[in-house]
C-alpha positions in Angstrom: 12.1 52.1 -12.5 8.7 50.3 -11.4 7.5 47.5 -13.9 3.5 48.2 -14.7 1.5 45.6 -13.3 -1.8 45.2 -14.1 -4.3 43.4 -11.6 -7.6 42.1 -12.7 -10.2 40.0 -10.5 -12.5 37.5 -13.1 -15.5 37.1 -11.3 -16.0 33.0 -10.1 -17.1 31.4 -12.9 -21.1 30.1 -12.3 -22.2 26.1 -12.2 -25.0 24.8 -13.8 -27.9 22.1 -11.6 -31.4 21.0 -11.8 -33.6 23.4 -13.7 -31.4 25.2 -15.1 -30.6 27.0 -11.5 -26.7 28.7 -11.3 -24.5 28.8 -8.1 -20.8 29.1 -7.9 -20.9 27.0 -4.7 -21.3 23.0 -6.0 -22.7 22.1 -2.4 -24.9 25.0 -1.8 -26.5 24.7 -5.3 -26.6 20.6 -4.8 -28.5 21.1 -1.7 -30.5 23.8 -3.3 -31.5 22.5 -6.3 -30.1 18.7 -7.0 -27.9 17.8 -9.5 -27.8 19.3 -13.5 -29.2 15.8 -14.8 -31.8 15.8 -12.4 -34.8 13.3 -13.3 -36.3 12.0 -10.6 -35.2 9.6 -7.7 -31.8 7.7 -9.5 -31.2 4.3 -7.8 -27.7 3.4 -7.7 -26.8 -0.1 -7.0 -23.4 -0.8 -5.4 -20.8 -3.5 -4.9 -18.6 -3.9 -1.9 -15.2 -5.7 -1.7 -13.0 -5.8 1.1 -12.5 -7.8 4.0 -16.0 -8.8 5.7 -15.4 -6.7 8.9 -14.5 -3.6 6.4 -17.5 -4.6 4.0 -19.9 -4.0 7.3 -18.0 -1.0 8.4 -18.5 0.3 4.7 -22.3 -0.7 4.3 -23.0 0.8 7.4 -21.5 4.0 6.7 -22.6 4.6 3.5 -26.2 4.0 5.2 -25.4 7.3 7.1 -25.4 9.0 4.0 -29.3 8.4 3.8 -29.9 10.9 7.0 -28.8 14.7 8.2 -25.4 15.2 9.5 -24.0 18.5 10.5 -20.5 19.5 9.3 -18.3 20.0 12.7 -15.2 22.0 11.2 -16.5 25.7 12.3 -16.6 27.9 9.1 -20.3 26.9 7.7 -19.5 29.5 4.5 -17.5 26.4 3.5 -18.2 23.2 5.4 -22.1 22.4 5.1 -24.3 20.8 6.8 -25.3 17.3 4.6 -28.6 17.4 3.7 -28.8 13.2 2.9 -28.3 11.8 0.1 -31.9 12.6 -1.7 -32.1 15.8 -1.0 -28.3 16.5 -1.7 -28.5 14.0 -5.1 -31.9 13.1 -5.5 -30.5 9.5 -5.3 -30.6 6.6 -3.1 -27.6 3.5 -2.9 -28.9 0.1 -2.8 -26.4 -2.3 -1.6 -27.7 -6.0 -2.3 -26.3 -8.6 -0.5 -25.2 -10.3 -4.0 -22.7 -7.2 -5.0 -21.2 -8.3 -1.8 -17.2 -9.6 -2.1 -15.4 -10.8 0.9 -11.6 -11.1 0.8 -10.2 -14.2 2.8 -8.7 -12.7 5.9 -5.9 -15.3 6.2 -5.0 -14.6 2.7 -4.9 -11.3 2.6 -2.8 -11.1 5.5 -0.2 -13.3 4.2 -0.2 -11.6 0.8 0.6 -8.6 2.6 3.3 -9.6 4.8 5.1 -10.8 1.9 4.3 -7.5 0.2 6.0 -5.4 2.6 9.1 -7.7 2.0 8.6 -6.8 -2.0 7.2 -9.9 -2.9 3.8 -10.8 -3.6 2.6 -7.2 -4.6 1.4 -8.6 -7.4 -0.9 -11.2 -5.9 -2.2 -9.1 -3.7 -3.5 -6.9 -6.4 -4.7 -10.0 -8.2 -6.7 -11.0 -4.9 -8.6 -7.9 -5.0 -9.1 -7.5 -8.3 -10.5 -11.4 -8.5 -13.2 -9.9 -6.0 -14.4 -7.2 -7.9 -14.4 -8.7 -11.5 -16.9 -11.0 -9.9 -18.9 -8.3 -10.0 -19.1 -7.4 -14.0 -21.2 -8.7 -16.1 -24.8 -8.2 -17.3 -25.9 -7.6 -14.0 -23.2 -5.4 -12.5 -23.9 -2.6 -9.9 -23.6 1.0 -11.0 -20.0 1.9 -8.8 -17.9 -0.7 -7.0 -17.0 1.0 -3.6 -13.2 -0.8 -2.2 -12.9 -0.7 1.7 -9.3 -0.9 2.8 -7.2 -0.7 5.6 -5.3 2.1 6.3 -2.1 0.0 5.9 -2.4 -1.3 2.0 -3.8 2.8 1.6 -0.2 3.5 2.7 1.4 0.3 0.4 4.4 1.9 -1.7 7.1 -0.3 -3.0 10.1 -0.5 -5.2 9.0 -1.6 -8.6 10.6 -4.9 -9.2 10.9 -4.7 -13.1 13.0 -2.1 -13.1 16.7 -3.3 -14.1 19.3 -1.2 -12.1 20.5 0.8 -15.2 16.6 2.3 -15.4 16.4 2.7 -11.9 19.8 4.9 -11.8 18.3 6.9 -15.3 14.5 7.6 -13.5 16.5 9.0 -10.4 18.2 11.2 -12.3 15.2 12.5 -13.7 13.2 12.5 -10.5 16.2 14.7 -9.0 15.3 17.3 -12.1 12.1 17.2 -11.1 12.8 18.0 -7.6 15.3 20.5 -8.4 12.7 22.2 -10.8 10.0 22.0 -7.9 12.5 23.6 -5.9 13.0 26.5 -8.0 9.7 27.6 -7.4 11.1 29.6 -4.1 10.4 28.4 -0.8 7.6 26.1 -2.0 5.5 24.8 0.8 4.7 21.0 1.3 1.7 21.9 -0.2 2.2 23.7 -3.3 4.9 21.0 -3.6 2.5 18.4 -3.9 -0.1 20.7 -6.1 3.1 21.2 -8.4 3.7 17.3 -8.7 0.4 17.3 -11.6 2.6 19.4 -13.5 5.7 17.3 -14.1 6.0 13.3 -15.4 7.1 12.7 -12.1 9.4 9.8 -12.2 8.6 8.2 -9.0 5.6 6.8 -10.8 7.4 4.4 -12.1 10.1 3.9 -9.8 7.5 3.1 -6.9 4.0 1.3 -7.2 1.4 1.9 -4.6 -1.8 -0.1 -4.0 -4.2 2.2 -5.1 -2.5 2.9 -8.7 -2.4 -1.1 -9.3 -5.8 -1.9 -8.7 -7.4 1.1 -10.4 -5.1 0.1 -13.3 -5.4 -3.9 -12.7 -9.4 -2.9 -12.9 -9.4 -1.3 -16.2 -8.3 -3.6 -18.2 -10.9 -6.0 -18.2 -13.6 -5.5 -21.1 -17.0 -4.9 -18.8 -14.9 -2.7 -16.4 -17.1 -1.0 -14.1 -15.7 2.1 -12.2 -14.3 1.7 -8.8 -14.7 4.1 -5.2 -11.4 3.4 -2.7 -13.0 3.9 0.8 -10.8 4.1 3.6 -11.6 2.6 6.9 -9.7 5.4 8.6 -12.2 7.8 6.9 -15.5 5.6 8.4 -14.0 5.3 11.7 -12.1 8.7 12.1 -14.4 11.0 14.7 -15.6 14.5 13.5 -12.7 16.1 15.5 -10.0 14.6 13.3 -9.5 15.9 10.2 -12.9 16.5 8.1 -16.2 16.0 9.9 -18.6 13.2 8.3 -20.6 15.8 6.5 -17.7 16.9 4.8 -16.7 13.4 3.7 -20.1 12.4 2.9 -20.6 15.2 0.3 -17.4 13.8 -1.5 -17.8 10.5 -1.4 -21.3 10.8 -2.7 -20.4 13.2 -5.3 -17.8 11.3 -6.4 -20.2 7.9 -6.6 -22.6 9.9 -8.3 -20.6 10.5 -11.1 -19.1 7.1 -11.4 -22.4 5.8 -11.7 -22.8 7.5 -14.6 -24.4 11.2 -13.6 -23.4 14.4 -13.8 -23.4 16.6 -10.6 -23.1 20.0 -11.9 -20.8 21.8 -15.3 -20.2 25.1 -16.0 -22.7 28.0 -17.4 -19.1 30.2 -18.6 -17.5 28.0 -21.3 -18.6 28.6 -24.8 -20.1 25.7 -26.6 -18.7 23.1 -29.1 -15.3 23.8 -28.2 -12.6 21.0 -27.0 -10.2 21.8 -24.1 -7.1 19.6 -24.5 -4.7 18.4 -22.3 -1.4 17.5 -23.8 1.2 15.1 -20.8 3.8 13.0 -20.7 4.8 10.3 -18.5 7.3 7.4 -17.8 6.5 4.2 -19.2 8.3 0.6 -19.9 8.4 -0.8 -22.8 8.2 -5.0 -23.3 11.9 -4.7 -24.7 12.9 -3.0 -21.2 13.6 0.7 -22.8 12.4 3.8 -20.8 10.2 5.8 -22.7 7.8 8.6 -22.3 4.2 8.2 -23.5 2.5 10.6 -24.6 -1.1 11.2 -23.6 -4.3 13.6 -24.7 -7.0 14.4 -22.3 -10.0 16.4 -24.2 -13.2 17.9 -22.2 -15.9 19.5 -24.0 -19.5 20.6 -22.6 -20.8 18.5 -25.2 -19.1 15.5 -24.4 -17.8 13.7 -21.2 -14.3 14.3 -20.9 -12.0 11.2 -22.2 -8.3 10.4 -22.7 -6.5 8.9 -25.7 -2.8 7.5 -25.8 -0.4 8.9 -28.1 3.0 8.0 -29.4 6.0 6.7 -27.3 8.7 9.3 -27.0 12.1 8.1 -26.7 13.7 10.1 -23.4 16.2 11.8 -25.9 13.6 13.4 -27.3 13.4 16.2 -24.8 14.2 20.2 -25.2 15.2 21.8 -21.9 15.1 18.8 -20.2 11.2 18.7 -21.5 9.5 15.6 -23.3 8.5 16.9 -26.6 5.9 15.5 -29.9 7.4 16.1 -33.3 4.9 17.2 -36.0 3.8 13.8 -37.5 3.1 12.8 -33.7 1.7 16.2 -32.5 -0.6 15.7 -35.7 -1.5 12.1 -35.2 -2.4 13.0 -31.3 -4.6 15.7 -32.4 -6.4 13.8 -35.7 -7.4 11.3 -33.0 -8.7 13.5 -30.6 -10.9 15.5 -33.1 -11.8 11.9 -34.5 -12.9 10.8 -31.0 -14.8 14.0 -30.4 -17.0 14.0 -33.2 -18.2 10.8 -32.7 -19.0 11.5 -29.3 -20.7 14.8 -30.2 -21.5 14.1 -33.7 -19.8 17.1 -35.5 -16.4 18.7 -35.0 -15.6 21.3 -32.6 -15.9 25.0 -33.5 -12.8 26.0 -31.7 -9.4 23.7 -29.9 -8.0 25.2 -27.0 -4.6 23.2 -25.8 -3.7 22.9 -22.6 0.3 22.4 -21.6 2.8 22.4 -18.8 5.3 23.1 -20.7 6.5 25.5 -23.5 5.3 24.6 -27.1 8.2 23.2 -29.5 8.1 24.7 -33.6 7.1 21.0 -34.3 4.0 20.7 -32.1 2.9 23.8 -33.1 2.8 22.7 -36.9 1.7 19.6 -36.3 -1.2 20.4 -34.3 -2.0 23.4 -36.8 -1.7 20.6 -40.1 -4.5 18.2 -37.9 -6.8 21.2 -37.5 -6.3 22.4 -41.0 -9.9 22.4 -43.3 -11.7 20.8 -40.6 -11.5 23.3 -37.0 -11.4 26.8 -37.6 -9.0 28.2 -34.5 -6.4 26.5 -32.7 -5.7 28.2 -29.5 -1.8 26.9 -28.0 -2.0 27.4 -24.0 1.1 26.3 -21.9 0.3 26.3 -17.6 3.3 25.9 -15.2 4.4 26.9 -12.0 6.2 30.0 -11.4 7.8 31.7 -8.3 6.1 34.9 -8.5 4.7 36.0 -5.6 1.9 38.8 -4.5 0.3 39.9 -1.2 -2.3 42.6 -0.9 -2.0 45.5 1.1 -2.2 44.7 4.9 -0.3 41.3 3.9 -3.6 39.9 2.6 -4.1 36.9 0.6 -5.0 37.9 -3.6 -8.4 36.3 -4.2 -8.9 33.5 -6.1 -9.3 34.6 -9.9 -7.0 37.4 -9.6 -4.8 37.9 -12.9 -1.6 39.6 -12.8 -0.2 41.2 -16.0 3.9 41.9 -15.7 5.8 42.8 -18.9 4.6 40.2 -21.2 4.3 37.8 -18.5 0.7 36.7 -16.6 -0.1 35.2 -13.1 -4.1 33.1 -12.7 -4.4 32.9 -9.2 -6.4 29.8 -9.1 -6.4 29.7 -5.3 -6.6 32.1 -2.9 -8.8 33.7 -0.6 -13.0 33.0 -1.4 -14.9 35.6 -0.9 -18.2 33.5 -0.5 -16.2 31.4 1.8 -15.0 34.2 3.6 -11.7 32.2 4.1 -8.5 31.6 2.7 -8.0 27.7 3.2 -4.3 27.4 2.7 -1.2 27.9 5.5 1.0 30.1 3.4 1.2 32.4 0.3 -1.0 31.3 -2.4 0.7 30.7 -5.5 -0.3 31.1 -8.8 0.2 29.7 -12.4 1.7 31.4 -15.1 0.4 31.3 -18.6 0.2 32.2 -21.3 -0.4 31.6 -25.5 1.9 30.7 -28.8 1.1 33.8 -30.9 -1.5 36.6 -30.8 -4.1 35.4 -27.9 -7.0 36.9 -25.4 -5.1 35.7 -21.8 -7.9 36.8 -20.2 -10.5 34.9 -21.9 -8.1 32.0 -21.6 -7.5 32.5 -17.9 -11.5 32.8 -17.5 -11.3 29.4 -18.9 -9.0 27.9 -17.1 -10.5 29.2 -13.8 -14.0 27.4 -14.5 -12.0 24.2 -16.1 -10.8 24.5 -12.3 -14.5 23.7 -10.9 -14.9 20.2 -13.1 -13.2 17.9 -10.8 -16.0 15.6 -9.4 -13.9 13.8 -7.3 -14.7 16.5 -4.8 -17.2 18.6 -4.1 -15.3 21.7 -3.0 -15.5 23.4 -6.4 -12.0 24.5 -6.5 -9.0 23.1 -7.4 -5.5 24.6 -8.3 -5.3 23.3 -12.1 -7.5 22.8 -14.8 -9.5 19.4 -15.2 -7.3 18.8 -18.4 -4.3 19.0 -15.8 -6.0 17.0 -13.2 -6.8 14.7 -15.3 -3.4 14.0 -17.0 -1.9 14.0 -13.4 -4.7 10.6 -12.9 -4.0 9.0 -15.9 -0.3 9.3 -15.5 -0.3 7.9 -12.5 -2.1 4.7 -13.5 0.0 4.3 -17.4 2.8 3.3 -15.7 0.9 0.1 -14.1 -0.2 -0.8 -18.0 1.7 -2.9 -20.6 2.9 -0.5 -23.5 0.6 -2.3 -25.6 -2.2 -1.8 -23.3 -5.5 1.0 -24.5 -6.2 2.3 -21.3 -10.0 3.0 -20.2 -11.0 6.7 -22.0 -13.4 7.5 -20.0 -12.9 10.3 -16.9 -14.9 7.9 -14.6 -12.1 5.0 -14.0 -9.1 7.3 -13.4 -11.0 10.0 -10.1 
């Protein structure tokens, strides 16, 4: 007998710029109209570290960004032209010669020698990080933009702290992982490495890489200003290799434009007052030496910009189906905290909650969230997101477009990628694969899916306008990563800005 499946295509889910003017294409409505925050000509200072042949590289390349350049990968539905940077941002980058931080090149290459040997990782962080603390202050430039060779880009090594009794337990659970990623049938490189924001993923912890340390090293100081990582493979690569200029130019900008503090675009489809949370876990170390799992809220809100809060640390026995879990006092303190930090941002509570998991919801998180909410938001809305091994090809062996939502039994698909119609493309190698979801009691999945699809189009750190999960996903997935390079003890920065 033939299950009924149910296929419905949500239309893309509209962006917000200047004026008040609506695309669902971020660089075609940038170029078109400028950015949502639009107010005239922004000048963005910005600081420079790296070492002084890198700094020059990186100064004059981010000059480019002032002129034309044509996009040089084929499809021009997808890859535009860039404009320059006023007419793309209605902004201009002024690099002064005092936000400039030269690293020694006789020290930095003996710091990294050693660090390939596992020693001095440390002080090669510190090196850095000396360079660009310089730089805070009264006086500090809007974005500090990192220049760094493609070798300490590729810097991954065994953590040192790790005693070999944790190392043996964080394998095991990396090898869960894996085999749970494996489940997922066939899984390409590439939905492998999509997949990875939905796990704690132990290698976190088991390796450090450059790029985590320094954006977590950078952080902690008190006048912390955000930070770009530029790669001198990405000045110096030609237009035939990989992304053109153009291409790179609209993300690098994009993304510099919101460190410094605007706002490119944000979506015309998500009701207002209400506060999208996402709820992670992921492998930390305590001072005493015991594994834990820390648990950690990331909220966004049109109202407010999105932030992140640290919860409770989670023994690893506390898990259900080999799944970190909150009980209800820490489910309730999590959420108390978030609705605390959200009204102060927005300066009254939120009308409606809508969580955002990758994992099924335990009777304990459920009450406790449900016990925070109680007299002071009216609906709590329990939405768990994970990967599933359901696949679908339209007739002809076509591609499903992105927002199509499968209904199968009590069971539904969000195909978050896909083939774009306004690209006219698919831009993946292989089947696209969707999430599942769904909701913890009586729910609309299709006016949660619509959400999750536009939640999809808030990740400034590019400006394609799609991603595979949720900005609440993404941006557990970022502040994961950089936990496991703070002290237990440590608050890490709440703001979106420090962790893209």
């Amino acid at each position: 007998m033939a299950l009924p499946l149910k296929i419905d295509v949500l239309p893309e889910p509209a962006l917000e710029f200047s004026n008040a003017a609506r695309d669902i294409d971020p660089r075609r409505g940038l170029a078109a109209h400028g950015p949502v925050d639009n107010r005239g000509l922004r000048t963005i200072r910005l600081g420079l570290v790296g070492l002084p042949e890198d700094i020059e590289a990186a100064r004059a390349w981010l000059r480019r960004t002032e002129r034309f350049a044509a996009a040089a990968e084929g499809n021009s539905n997808r890859f535009r032209d860039w404009p320059g940077l006023e007419k793309a941002l209605n902004c201009r980058f002024i690099i002064d010669d005092a936000f400039l931080r030269p690293v020694e090149p006789a020290v930095y290459n003996t710091h990294f020698r050693d660090a390939l040997t596992g020693k001095s990782f440390d002080e090669l962080v510190e090196l850095f990080d000396g360079r660009i603390s310089s730089l805070f202050g009264d006086d500090a430039p809007d974005c500090i933009v990192v220049c760094i060779r493609p070798e300490l880009g590729d810097l991954r090594v065994a953590n040192p702290g790790l005693t070999p009794e944790e190392r043996k337990a964080l394998e095991v659970l990396r090898a869960e992982e894996e085999s749970d990623q494996l489940a997922l049938f066939q899984p390409s490189p590439d939905e492998l490495k999509a997949a990875e924001a939905l796990y704690t993923m132990a290698d976190d912890l088991l390796f450090r890489t450059f790029y985590r340390a320094i954006k977590a090293r950078t952080m902690t100081h008190d006048e912390a200003v955000p930070i770009q990582i530029l790669r001198r493979d990405a000045i110096d690569r030609p237009d035939d290799k990989g992304q053109s200029h153009a291409t790179r130019f609209w993300n690098i900008a994009t993304s510099i434009y919101y460190k410094a503090r605007g706002i490119p675009w944000r979506p015309t489809d998500l009701p207002k007052n209400v506060c999208f949370v996402g709820i992670s876990f992921h492998h930390m170390k305590k001072r005493s030496g015991h594994l834990v799992y820390a648990s950690v809220a990331q909220a966004y809100s049109t109202d407010v910009q999105p932030f992140a809060l640290k919860g409770a640390n989670i023994d690893y026995e506390q898990r259900r189906d080999r799944q970190p879990y909150l009980s209800e006092g820490q489910a309730k303190a999590l959420l108390e905290d978030v609705l605390t930090q959200y009204n102060d941002r927005a300066g009254v509570m939120p009308d409606r909650v809508v969580i955002h998991k990758t994992s099924g919801y335990q009777p304990e998180e459920t009450e406790g969230f449900e016990k925070a909410a109680k007299d002071r938001v009216a609906t709590v809305d329990c939405v768990w997101i994970r990967s599933t091994a359901f696949r679908m090809v339209r007739k002809g062996l076509e591609e499903p477009w992105r927002g199509t939502l499968c209904t199968l039994m009590d069971q539904s698909y969000l195909f978050t990628g896909g083939y774009v119609p306004w690209w006219n493309e698919y831009p993946g190698m292989h089947i696209p694969a969707p999430l599942e979801i769904g909701c913890v009691g009586p729910g609309d999945v299709r006016e949660r899916a619509k959400e999750i699809l536009t939640l999809t189009k808030m990740n400034w750190n590019s400006s394609d306008g799609i991603a595979r999960l949720p900005i609440t996903l993404l941006f557990a997935r970022k502040v994961g990563e950089l936990m496991c390079e703070l002290s237990d003890n440590a608050t890490p920065k709440p703001s979106y800005r420090f962790y893209v």
